[in-house]
N, C-alpha and C positions, 0 to 999 in steps of 0.2 A: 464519253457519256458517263454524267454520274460523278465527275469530277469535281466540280466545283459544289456539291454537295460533298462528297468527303473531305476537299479542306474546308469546310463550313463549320464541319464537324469537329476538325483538327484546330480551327482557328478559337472554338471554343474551348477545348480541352487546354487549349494553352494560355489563356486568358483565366481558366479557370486556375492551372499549377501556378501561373504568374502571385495572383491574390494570394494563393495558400502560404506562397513564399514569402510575399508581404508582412501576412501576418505572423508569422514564425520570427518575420524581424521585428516586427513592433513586438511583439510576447517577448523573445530576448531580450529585447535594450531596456521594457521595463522590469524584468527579472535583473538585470544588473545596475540600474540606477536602485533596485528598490534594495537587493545585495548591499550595496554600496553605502545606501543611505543608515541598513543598519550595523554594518562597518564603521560609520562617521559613529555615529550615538555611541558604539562598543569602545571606543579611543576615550569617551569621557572618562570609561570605568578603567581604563588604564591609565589612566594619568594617575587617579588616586590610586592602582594597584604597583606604578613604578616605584614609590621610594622602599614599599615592601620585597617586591619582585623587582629588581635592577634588568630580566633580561624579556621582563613582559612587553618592550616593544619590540625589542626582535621578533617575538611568538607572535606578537598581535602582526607587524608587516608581513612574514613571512602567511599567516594565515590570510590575511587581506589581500595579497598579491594574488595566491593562489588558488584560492576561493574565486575573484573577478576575474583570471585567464581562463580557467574550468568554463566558468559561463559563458561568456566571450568565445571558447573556442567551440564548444557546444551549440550557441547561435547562428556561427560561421558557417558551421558544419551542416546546421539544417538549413540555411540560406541558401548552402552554396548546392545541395544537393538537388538533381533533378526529379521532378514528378514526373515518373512515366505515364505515359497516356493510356494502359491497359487500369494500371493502380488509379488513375482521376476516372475515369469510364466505370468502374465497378464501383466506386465511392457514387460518384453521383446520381446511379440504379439503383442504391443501396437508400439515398436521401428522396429520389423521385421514383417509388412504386411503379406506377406509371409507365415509366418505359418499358419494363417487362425484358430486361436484358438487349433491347432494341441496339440501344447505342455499340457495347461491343462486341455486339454479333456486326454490326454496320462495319468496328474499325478492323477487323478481323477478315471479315467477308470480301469486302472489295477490292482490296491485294488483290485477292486472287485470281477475280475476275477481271483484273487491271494487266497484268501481265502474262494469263489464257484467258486465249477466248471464249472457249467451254471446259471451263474443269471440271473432272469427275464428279457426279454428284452434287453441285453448286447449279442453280439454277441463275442467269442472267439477271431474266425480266424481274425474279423474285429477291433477287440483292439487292437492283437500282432499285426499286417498288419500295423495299427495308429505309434503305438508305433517304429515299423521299423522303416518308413520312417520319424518321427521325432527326433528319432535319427541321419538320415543321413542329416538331414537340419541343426539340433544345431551340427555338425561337424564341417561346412560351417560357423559359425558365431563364431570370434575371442569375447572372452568377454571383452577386452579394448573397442574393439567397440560401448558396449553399454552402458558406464559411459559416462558423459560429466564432462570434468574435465577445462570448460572455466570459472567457477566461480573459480576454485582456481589460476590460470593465471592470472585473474584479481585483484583478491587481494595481490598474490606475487607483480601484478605491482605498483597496489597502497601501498604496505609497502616501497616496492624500491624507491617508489617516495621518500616518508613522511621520509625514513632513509638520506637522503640526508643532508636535512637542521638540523635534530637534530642533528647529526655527525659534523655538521660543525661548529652546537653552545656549542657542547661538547670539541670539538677542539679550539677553542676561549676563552672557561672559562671552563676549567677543575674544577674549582670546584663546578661549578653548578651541575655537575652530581651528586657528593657526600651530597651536600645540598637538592639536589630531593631526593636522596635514606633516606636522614635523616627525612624529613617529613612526608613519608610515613612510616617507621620503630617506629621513635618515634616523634609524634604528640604533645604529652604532654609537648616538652622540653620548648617551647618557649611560654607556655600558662602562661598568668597572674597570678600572685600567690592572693590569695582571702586574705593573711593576709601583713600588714607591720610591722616589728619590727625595733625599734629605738635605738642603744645603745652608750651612752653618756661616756667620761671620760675626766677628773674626777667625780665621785660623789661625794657628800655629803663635797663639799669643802668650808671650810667659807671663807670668803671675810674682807676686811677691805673695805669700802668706799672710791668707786673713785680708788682702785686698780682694775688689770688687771688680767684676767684667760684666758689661750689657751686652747679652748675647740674642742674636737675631737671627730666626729659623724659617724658610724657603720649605715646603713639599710642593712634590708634585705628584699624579699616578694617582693610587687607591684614595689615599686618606685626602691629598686634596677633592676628590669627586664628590667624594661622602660627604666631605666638609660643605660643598657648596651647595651639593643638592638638598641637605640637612639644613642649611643656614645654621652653621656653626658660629657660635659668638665671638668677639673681636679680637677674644686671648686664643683664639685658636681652638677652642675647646668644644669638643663633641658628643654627646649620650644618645647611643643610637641600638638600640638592642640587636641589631645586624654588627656591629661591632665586633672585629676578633681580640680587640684590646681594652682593660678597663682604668678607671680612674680609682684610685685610693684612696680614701680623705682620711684625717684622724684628727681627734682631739686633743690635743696637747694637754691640757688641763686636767681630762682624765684617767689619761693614758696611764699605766704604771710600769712602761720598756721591760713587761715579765717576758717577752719576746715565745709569747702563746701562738699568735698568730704566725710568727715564722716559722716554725715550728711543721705548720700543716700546708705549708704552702709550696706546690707541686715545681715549680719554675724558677725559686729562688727572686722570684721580684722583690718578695720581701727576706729580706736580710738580718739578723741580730750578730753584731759582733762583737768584739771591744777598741775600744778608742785608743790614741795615740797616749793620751793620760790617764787611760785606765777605765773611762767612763763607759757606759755601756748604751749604744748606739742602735737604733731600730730605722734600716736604711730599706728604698723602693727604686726599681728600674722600671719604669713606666712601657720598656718595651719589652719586657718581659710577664709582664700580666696578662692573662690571659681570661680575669673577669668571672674564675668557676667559683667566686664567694667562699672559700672553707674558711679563710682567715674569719670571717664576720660571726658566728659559729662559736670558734675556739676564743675567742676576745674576754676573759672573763668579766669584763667591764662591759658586757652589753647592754646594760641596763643604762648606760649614760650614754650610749647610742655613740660607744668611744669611734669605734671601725665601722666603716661602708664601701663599699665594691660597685660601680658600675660599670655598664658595660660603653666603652665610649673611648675618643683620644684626645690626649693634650699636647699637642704641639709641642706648648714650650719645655713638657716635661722630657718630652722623646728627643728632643735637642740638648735640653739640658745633662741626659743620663743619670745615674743614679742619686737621689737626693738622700737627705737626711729628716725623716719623719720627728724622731724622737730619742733627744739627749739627755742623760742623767748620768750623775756621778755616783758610783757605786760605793755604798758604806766598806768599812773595813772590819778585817777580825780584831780583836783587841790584845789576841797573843802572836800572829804570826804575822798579821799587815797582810792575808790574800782578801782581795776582794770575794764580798758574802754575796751582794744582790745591788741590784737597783735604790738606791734610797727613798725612790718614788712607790716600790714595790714595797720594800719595808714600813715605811712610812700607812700604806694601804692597809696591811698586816694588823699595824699596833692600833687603826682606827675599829675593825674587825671584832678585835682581842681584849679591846681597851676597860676596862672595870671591872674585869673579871678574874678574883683574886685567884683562883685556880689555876690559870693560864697564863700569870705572871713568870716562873721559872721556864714555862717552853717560849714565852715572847723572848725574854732575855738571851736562851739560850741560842732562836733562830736569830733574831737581830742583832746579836754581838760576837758571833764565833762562827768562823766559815763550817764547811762540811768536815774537813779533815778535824780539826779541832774539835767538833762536838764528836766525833768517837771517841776522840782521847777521852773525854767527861771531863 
């Protein structure tokens, strides 16, 4: 007695937890399509933030991954969980006044009366009588009625919004799409390599002096990655302000080998020495620059915009090894035969010096007689 009225009751309560769970999965999947969608749009700004940040698609996959498993497993998790029927029974007292705690005082009550057959203080006739007439109440109540399904309206609206413009920048650069799916997929492809390898040929070539050798230079590792993702140009040549190496230019023409810039320069790239014949030589190791500009600075020829420093690599320089910037034969003393200076230096001096009758004894004196000499007077 009264049975097929409590699973009446129970058959609604679980029709009821069914939907609830329904909609917990449609509210997840569009919480991670709509994740997802602004995941897609966030890969455009990393693409222009990769040649600055090299390890910004790692961050970006590693956050997209784990951003869409969080949701994903939060979804699962409310899906997979059940709605107990005391927790659906008190919700839907709580939406329909109405019942006046009818329903579980009904799912509560008739146990007991189900398995004694007078229990203390439980009246029979006054359970099944409960139990009737909330059966005929929960008849009257459609169970769509008692989901609110305004939060998933909401978010369809706001995906619809947000698909708009990415549609529209997918349709404009089609291959943006394929480059967002490659960042996240593989992360790794555009990361710096931690080694460089250099490979030179010919090797092991002997030279006669003053002959010529065409020499061809292989990288692979760091400086090829930079190269390719920079679009470095056909000599090999790269200006990249990430750069740990720089390029040197000089002007030859205004240069005067007073070897100033050597002088301050922390790494020895740039070099002042003297020549096999005496001349006085302003040499550079391209793999030894390190790009901190002080040579540019101490240059006293800046004004002709002689030295420039970037930050960047050249191939053929770092193959090549040390070159020769700037040669000049250095004047002589006219009593002892040591070399005085640079002739180009000198030369710089008397242009400085030049008309001014006062300054003719200390021209002659700097430009004709080394240091030891002009003590002697």
């Amino acid at each position: 007695m009264g049975l097929e009225d409590y699973q009446e009751l129970r058959a609604f309560l679980a029709r009821f937890g069914r939907r609830v769970k329904l909609l917990k999965g449609i509210e997840g999947l569009i919480l991670i399509l709509l994740c997802a969608l602004l995941l897609f749009a966030l890969g455009f700004a990393i693409q222009e933030l990769q040649p600055l940040f090299p390890y910004a698609a790692l961050f970006y996959s590693i956050v997209t991954a784990g951003l869409l498993s969080a949701i994903l497993s939060w979804t699962l998790l409310r899906g997979l969980r059940k709605v107990r029927e005391e927790t659906a029974a008190l919700y839907i007292e709580k939406k329909c006044p109405h019942l006046k705690n009818n329903l579980i005082n009904s799912l509560q009550l008739y146990p007991q009366i189900a398995i004694e057959r007078q229990p203390a203080g439980v009246s029979q006739s006054m359970v099944l009588a409960l139990l009737s007439a909330t059966r005929k109440q929960i008849r009257e109540i459609p169970v769509a009625a008692l989901t609110n399904s305004r939060r998933i309206q909401t978010q369809t609206r706001l995906f619809s919004f947000l698909l708009i413009p990415v549609a529209a920048a997918v349709f404009l650069h089609p291959t943006s799409a394929g480059k967002t799916f490659k960042l996240i997929l593989h992360p790794f492809a555009d990361m710096p390599s931690a080694h460089v390898a250099l490979d030179v040929h010919p090797k092991g070539t002997r030279l006669l002096r003053g002959s010529t050798l065409a020499v061809t230079a292989a990288t692979t590792g760091a400086v090829a990655a930079l190269s390719e993702r920079h679009r470095a140009g056909s000599d090999g040549s790269l200006v990249h302000s990430g750069s740990p190496l720089g390029i040197v230019s000089l002007r030859e023409e205004t240069c005067t080998d007073c070897g100033a810039c050597t002088a301050v320069c922390p790494t020895e790239a740039l070099r002042y020495e003297e020549g096999a014949g005496g001349e006085a030589v302003v040499s550079f190791e391209a793999a030894q620059c390190i790009a901190c500009g002080n040579c540019v600075p101490a240059c006293p020829e800046g004004a002709f915009e002689t030295l420039g420093v970037r930050a960047g690599v050249e191939l053929a320089a770092l193959a090549t090894g040390r070159i020769v910037l700037k040669r000049a034969a250095s004047a002589r003393c006219r009593r002892c035969g040591a070399a005085i200076a640079p002739e180009a230096m000198l030369s710089r001096i008397r242009t400085l010096l030049e008309g001014e009758e006062a300054s003719a004894p200390l021209l002659a004196t700097l430009t004709e007689l080394c240091s030891d000499c002009r003590a002697l007077g």
